[in-house]
KOLVEXLO-840641 format. One record per residue (C-alpha): chain; y, z, x; residue in three letters. Coordinates in nm, 2 decimals. Layout:
! KOLVEXLO-840641
<site 'A'; <Y; Z; X>; 'ALA'>
...
This chain:
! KOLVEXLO-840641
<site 'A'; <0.00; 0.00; 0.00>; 'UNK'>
<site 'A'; <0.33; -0.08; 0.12>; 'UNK'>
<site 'A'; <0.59; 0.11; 0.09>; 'UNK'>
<site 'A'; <0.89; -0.01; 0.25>; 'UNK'>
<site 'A'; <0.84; -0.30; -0.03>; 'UNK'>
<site 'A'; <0.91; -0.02; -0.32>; 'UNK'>
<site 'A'; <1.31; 0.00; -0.42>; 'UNK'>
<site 'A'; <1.44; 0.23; -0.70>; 'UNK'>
<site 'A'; <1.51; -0.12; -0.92>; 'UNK'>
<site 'A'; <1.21; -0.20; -0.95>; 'UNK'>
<site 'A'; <1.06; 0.16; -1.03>; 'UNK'>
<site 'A'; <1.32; 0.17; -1.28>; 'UNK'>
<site 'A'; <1.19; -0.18; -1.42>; 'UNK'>
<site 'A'; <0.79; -0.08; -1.43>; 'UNK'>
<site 'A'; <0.91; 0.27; -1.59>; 'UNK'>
<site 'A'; <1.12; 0.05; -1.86>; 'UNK'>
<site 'A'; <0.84; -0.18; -1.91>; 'UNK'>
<site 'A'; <0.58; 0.11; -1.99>; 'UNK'>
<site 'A'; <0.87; 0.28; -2.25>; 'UNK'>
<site 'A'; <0.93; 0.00; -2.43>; 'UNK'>
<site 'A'; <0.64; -0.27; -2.38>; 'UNK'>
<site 'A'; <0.84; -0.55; -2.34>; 'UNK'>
<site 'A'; <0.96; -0.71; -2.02>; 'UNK'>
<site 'A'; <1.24; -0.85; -2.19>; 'UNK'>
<site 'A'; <1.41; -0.55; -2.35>; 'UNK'>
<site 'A'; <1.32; -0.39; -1.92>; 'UNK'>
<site 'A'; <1.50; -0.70; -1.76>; 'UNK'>
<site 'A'; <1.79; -0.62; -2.01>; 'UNK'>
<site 'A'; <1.75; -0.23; -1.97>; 'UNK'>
<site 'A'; <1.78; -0.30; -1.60>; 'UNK'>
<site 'A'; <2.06; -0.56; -1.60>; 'UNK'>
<site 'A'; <1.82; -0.82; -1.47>; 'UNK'>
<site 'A'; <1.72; -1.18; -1.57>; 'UNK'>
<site 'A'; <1.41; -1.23; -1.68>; 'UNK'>
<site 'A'; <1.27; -1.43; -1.42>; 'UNK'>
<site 'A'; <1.44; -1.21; -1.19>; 'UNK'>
<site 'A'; <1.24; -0.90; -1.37>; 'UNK'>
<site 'A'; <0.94; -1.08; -1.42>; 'UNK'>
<site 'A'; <0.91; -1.19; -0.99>; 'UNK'>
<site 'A'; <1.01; -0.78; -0.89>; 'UNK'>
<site 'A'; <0.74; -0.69; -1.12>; 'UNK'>
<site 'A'; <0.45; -0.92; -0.98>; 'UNK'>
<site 'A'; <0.58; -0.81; -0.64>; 'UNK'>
<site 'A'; <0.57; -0.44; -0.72>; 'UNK'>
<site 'A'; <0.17; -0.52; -0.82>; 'UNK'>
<site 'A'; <0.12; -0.72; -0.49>; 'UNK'>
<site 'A'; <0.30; -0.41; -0.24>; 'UNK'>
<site 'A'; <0.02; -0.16; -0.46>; 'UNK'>
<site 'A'; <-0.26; -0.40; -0.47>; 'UNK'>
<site 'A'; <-0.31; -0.29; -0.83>; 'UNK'>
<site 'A'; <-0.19; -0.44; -1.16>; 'UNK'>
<site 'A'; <0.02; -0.27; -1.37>; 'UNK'>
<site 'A'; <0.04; -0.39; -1.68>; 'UNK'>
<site 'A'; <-0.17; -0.61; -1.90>; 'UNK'>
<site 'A'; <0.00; -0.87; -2.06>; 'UNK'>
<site 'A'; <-0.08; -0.98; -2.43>; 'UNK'>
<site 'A'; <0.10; -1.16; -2.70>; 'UNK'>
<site 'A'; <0.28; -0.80; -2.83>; 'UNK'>
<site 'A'; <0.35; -0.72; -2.46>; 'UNK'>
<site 'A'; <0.32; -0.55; -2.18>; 'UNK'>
<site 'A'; <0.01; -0.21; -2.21>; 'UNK'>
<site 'A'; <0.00; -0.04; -1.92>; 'UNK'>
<site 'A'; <-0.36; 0.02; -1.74>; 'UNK'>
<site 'A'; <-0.46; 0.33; -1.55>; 'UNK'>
<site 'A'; <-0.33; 0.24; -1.24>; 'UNK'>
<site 'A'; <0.02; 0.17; -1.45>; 'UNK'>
<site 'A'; <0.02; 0.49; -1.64>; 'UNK'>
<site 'A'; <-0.01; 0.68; -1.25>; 'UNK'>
<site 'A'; <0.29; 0.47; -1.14>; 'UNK'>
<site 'A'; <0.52; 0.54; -1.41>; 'UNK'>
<site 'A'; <0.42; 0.93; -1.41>; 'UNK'>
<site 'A'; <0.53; 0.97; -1.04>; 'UNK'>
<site 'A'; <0.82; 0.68; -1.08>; 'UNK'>
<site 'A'; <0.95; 0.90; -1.41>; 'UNK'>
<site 'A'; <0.93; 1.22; -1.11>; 'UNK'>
<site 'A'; <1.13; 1.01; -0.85>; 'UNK'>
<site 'A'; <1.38; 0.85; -1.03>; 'UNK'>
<site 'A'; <1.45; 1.18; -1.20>; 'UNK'>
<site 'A'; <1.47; 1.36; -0.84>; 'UNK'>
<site 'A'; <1.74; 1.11; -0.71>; 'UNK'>
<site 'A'; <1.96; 1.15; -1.04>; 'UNK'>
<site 'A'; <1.93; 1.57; -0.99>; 'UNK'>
<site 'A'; <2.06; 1.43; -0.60>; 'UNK'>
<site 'A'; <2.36; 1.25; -0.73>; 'UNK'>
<site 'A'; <2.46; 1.49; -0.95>; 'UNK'>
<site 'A'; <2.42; 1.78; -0.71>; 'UNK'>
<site 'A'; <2.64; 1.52; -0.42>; 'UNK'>
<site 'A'; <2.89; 1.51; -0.68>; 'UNK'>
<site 'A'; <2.88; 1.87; -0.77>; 'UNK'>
<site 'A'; <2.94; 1.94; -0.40>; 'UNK'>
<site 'A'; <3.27; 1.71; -0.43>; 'UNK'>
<site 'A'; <3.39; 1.94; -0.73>; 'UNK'>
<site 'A'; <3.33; 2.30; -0.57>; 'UNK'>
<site 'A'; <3.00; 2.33; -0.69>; 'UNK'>
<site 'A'; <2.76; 2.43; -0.34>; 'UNK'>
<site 'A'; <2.43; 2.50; -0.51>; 'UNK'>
<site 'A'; <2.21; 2.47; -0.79>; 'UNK'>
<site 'A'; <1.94; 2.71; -0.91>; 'UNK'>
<site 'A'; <1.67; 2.59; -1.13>; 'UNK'>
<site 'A'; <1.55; 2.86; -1.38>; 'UNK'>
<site 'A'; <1.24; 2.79; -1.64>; 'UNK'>
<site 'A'; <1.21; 2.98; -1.93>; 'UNK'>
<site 'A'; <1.01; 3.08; -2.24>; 'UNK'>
<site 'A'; <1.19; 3.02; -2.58>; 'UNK'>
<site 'A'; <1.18; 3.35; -2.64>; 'UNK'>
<site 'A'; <1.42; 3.46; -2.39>; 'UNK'>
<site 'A'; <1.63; 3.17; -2.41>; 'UNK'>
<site 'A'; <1.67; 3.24; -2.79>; 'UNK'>
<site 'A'; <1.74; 3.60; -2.76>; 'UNK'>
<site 'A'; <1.85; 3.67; -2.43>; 'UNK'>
<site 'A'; <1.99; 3.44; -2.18>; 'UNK'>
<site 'A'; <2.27; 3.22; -2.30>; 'UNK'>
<site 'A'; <2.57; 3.51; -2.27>; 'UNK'>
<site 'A'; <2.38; 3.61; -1.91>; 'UNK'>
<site 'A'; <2.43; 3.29; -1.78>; 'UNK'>
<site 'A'; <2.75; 3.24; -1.91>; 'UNK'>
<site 'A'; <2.85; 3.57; -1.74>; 'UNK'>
<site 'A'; <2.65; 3.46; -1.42>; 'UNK'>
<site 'A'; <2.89; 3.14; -1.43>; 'UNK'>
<site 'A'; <3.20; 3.33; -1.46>; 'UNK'>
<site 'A'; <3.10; 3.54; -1.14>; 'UNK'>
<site 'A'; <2.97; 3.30; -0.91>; 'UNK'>
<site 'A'; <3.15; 2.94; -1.07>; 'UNK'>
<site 'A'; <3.01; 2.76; -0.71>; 'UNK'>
<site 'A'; <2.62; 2.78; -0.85>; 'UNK'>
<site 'A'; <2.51; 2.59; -1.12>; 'UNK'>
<site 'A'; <2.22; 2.72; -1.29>; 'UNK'>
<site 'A'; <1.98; 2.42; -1.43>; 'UNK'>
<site 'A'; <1.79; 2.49; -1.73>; 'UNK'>
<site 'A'; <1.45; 2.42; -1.82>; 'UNK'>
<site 'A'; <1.28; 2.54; -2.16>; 'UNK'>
<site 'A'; <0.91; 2.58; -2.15>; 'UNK'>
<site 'A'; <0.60; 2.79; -2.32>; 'UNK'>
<site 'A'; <0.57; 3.11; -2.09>; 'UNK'>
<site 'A'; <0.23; 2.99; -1.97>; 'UNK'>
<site 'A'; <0.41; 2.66; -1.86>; 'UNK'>
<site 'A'; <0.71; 2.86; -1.70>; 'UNK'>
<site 'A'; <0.47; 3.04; -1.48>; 'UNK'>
<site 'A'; <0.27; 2.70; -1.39>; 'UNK'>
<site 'A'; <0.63; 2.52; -1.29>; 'UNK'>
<site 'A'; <0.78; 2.81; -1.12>; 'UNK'>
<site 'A'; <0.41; 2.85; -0.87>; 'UNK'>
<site 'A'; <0.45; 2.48; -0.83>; 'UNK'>
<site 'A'; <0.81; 2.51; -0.66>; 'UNK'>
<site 'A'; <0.95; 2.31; -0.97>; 'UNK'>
<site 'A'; <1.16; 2.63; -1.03>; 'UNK'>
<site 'A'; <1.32; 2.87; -0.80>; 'UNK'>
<site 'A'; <1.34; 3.17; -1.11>; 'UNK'>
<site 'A'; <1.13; 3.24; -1.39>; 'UNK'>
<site 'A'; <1.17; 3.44; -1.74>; 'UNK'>
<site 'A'; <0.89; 3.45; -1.98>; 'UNK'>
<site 'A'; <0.65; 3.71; -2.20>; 'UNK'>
<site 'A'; <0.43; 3.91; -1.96>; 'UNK'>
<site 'A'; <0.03; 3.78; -2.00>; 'UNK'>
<site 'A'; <0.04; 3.43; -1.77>; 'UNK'>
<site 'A'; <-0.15; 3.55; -1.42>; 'UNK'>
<site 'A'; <0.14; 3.60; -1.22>; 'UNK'>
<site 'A'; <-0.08; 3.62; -0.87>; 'UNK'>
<site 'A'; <0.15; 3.51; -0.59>; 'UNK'>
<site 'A'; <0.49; 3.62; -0.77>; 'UNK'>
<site 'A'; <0.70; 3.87; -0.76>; 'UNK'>
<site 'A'; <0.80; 4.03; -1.09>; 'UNK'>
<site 'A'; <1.06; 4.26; -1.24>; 'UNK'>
<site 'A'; <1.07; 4.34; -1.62>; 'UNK'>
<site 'A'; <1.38; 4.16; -1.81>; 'UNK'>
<site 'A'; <1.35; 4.27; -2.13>; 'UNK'>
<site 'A'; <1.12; 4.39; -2.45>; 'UNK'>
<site 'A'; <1.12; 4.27; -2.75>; 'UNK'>
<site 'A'; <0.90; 4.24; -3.09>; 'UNK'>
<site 'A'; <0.72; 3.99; -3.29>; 'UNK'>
<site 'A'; <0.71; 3.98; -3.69>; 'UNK'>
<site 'A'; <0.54; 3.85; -3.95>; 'UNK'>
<site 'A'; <0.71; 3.57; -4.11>; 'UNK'>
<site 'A'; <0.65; 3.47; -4.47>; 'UNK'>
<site 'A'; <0.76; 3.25; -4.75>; 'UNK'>
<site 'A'; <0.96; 3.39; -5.07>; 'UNK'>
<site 'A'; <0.76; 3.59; -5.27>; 'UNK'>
<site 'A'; <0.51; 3.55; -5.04>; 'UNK'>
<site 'A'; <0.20; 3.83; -5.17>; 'UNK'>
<site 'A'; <0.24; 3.97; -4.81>; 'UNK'>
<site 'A'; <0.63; 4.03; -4.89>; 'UNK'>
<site 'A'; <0.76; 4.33; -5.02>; 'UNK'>
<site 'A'; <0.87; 4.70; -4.81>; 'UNK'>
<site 'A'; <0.91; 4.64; -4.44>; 'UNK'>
<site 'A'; <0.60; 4.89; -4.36>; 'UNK'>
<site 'A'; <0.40; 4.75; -4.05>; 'UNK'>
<site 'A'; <0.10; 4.54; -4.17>; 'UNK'>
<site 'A'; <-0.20; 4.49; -3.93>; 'UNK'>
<site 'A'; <-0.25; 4.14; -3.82>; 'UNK'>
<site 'A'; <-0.63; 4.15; -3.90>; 'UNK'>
<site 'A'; <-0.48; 4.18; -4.28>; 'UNK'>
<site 'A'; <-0.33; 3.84; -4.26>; 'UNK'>
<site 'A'; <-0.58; 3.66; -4.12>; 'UNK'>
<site 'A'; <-0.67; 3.53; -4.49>; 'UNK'>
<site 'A'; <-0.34; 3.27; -4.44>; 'UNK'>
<site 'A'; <-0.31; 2.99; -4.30>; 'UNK'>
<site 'A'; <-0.09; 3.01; -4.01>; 'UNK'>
<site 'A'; <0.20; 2.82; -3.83>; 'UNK'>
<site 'A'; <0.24; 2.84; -3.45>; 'UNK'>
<site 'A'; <0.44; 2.74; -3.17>; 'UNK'>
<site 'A'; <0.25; 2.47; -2.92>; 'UNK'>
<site 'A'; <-0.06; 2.57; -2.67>; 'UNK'>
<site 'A'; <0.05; 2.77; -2.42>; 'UNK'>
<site 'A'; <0.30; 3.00; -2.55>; 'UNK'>
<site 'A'; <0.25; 3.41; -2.52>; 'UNK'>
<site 'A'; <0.25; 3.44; -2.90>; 'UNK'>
<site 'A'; <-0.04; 3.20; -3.00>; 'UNK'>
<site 'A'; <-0.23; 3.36; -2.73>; 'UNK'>
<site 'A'; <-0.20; 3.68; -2.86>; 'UNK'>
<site 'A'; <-0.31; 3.58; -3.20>; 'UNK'>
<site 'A'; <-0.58; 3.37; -3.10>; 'UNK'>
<site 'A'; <-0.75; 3.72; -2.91>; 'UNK'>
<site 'A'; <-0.66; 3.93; -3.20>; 'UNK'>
<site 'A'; <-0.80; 3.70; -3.43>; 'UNK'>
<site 'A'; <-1.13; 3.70; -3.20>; 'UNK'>
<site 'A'; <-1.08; 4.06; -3.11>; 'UNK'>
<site 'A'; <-1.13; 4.07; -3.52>; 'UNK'>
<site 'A'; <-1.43; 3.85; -3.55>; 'UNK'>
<site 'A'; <-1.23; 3.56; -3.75>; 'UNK'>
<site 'A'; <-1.13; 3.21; -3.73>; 'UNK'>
<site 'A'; <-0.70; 3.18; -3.67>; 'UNK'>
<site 'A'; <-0.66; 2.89; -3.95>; 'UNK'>
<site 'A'; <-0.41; 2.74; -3.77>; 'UNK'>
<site 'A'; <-0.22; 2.47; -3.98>; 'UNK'>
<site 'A'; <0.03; 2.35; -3.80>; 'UNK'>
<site 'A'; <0.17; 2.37; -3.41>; 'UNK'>
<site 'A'; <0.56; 2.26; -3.35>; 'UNK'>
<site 'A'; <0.75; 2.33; -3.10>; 'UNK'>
<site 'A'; <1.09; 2.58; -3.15>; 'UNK'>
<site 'A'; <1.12; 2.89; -3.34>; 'UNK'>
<site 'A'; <1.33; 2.69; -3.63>; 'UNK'>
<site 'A'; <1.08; 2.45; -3.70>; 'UNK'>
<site 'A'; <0.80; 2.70; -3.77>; 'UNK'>
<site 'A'; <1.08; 2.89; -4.01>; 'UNK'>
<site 'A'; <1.11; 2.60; -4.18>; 'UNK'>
<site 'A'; <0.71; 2.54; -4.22>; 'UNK'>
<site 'A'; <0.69; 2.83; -4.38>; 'UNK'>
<site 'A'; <1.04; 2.81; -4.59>; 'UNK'>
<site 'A'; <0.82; 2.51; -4.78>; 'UNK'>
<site 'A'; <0.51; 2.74; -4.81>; 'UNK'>
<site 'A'; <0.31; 2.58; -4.54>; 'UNK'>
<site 'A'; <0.16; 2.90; -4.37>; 'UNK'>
<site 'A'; <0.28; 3.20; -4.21>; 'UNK'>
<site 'A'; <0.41; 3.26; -3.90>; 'UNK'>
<site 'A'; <0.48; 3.53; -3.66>; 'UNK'>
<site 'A'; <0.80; 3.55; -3.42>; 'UNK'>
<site 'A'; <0.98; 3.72; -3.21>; 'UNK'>
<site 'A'; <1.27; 3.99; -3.43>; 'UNK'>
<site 'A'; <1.57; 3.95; -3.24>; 'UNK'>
<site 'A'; <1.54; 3.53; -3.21>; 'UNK'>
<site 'A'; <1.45; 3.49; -3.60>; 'UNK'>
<site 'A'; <1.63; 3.69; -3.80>; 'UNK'>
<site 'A'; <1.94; 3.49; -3.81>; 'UNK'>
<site 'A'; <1.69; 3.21; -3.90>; 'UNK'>
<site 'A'; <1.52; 3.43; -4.16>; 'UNK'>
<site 'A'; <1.83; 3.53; -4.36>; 'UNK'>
<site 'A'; <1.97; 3.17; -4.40>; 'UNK'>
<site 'A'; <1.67; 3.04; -4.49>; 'UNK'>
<site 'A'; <1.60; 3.37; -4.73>; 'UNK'>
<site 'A'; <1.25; 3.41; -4.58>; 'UNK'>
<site 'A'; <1.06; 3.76; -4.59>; 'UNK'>
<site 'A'; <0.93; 3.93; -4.28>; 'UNK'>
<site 'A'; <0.75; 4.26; -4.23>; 'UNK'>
<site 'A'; <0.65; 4.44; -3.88>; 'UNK'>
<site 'A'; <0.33; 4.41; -3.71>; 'UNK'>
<site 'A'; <0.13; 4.73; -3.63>; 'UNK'>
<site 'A'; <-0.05; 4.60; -3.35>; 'UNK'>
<site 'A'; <-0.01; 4.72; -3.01>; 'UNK'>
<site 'A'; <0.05; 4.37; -2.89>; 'UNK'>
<site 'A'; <0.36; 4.28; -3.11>; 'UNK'>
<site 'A'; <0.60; 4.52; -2.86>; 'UNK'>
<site 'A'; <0.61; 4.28; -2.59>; 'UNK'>
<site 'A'; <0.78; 4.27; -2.23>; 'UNK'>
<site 'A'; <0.99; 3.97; -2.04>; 'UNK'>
<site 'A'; <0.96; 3.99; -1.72>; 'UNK'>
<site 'A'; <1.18; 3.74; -1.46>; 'UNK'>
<site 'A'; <0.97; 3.61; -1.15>; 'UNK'>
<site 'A'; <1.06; 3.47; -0.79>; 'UNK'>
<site 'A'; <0.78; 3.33; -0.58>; 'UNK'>
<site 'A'; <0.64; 3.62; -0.32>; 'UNK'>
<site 'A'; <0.83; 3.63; -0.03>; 'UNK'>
<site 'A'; <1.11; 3.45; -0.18>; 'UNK'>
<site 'A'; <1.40; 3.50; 0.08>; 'UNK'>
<site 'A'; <1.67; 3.25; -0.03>; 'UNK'>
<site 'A'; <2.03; 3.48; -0.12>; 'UNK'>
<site 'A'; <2.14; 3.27; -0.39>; 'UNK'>
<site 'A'; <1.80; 3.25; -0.57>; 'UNK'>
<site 'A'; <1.73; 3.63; -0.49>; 'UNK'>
<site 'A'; <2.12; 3.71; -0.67>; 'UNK'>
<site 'A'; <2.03; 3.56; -0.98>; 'UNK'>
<site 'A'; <1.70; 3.75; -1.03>; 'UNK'>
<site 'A'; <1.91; 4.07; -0.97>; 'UNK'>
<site 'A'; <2.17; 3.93; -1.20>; 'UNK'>
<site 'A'; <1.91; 3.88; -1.48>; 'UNK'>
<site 'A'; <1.76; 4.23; -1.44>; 'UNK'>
<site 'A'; <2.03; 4.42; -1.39>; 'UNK'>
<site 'A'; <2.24; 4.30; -1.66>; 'UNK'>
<site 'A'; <1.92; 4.35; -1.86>; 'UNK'>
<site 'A'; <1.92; 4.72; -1.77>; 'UNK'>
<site 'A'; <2.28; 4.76; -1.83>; 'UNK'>
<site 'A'; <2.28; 4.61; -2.17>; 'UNK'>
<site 'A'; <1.97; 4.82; -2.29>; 'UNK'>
<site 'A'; <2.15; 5.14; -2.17>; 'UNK'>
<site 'A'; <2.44; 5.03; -2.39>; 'UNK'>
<site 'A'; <2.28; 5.03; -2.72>; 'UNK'>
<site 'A'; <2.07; 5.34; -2.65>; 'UNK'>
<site 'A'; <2.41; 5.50; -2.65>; 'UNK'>
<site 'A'; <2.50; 5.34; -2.94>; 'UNK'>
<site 'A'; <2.24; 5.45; -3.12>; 'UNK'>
């Protein structure tokens, strides 16, 4: 394979072609004539010794070897748009950026006003944002796709070094009149396990727990549907599709506009703990400040409201 024949054109071209099937709409996508499109493309196949795509009336389908190109050509052409950006940020003041992954539950609940804050007090570090199941966060963050992490304590977090961000607690969920409904006494989960359930996506801390409580009680989860924020389940079960459970302090906003019911879970499990994670050995001052900055402000806060109360 040769590599000095690859240029980020013609990446950009294969990756178009696989998104939209059609080497005309790539040629256009990629401000190139067609015959112009059509000649990089052939080359590109010829510097892998593989072909890409097979052509058919309808298009262009790309074959294995094309489906391997345009998951690592996605990768690169993302990494040199994160360089430009971060070359231009250095131009405006801005002399590093910080890439923190994490769960939805934090993000709902928790992080927004932090990093806000974090901005105010250090305006030359740009945190990058990534949203991600907490099992996912773990995986991207041992990877070295992340330099922080924030998500539900349960992933294996061997190799890492953690610090607990904050707790919080998972509810039941249900529709309007729901049979479940009524006074907001806890309700064991193994109660509910009669209903047909909406859940966030595989991976994230809350299916998990269900799932082994469900086992833990010798019955099937019916799990109905899977969807991937904490407002789409809501609205699942708003049109009496299953019930749901989700963390208090993210849904209740969500809850009262949409006039759902919820009730507390007495299991153990629903008191839950976010912790934030560097890798072990981590040594790098600006990544090491904003893992402070999470859990300290964390502590802070929580001190706060137990004087308030």
């Amino acid at each position: 394979m040769n590599l000095a024949r690859f240029d980020l054109v013609s990446i950009r071209l294969a990756v178009a072609c696989a998104q939209s099937g059609s080497l005309t709409a790539a040629a256009r996508d990629s401000h190139l004539a067609l015959a112009a499109a059509s000649r990089r493309l052939r080359e590109l196949e010829v510097a892998l010794g593989d072909t890409l795509f097979e052509r058919h009336a309808r298009g262009l389908l790309p074959t294995a070897a094309g489906r391997v190109f345009v998951k690592h050509g996605l990768t690169l052409l993302q990494t040199m748009e994160q360089l430009g950006t971060e070359l231009s940020d250095l131009r405006r003041g801005i002399a590093r950026h910080i890439r923190l992954c994490a769960s939805s539950a934090a993000i709902s609940q928790f992080l927004p006003p932090l990093l806000a804050r974090y901005g105010e007090l250090h305006p030359q570090v740009h945190v990058d944002l990534e949203e991600q199941v907490s099992e996912a966060v773990v995986a991207t963050l041992r990877e070295g796709r992340a330099d922080v992490a924030v998500f539900v304590e349960g992933p294996d977090t061997g190799g890492l070094e953690t610090r607990l961000f904050r707790n919080d607690e998972l509810v039941l969920v249900l529709p309007a009149g729901h049979r479940l409904a009524g006074p907001k006494t806890p309700i064991a989960f193994a109660d509910t396990l009669d209903e047909e359930w909406i859940s966030l996506t595989a991976g994230a801390a809350m299916l998990q727990k269900q799932q082994q409580a469900a086992l833990a009680a010798n019955r099937p989860l019916k799990l109905r549907m899977q969807v991937r924020s904490f407002d789409a389940v809501c609205h699942m079960v708003a049109s009496g599709l299953g019930i749901a459970v989700l963390p208090k302090g993210a849904s209740l906003p969500i809850l009262k506009a949409m006039k759902l019911g919820w009730r507390p879970l007495a299991d153990a499990w629903a008191q839950r703990r976010l912790l934030v994670a560097t890798a072990a050995g981590e040594s790098d001052a600006a990544i090491m400040s904003l893992a402070a900055f999470l859990v300290q402000e964390a502590s802070q806060n929580a001190k706060a409201q137990g004087r308030k109360q």
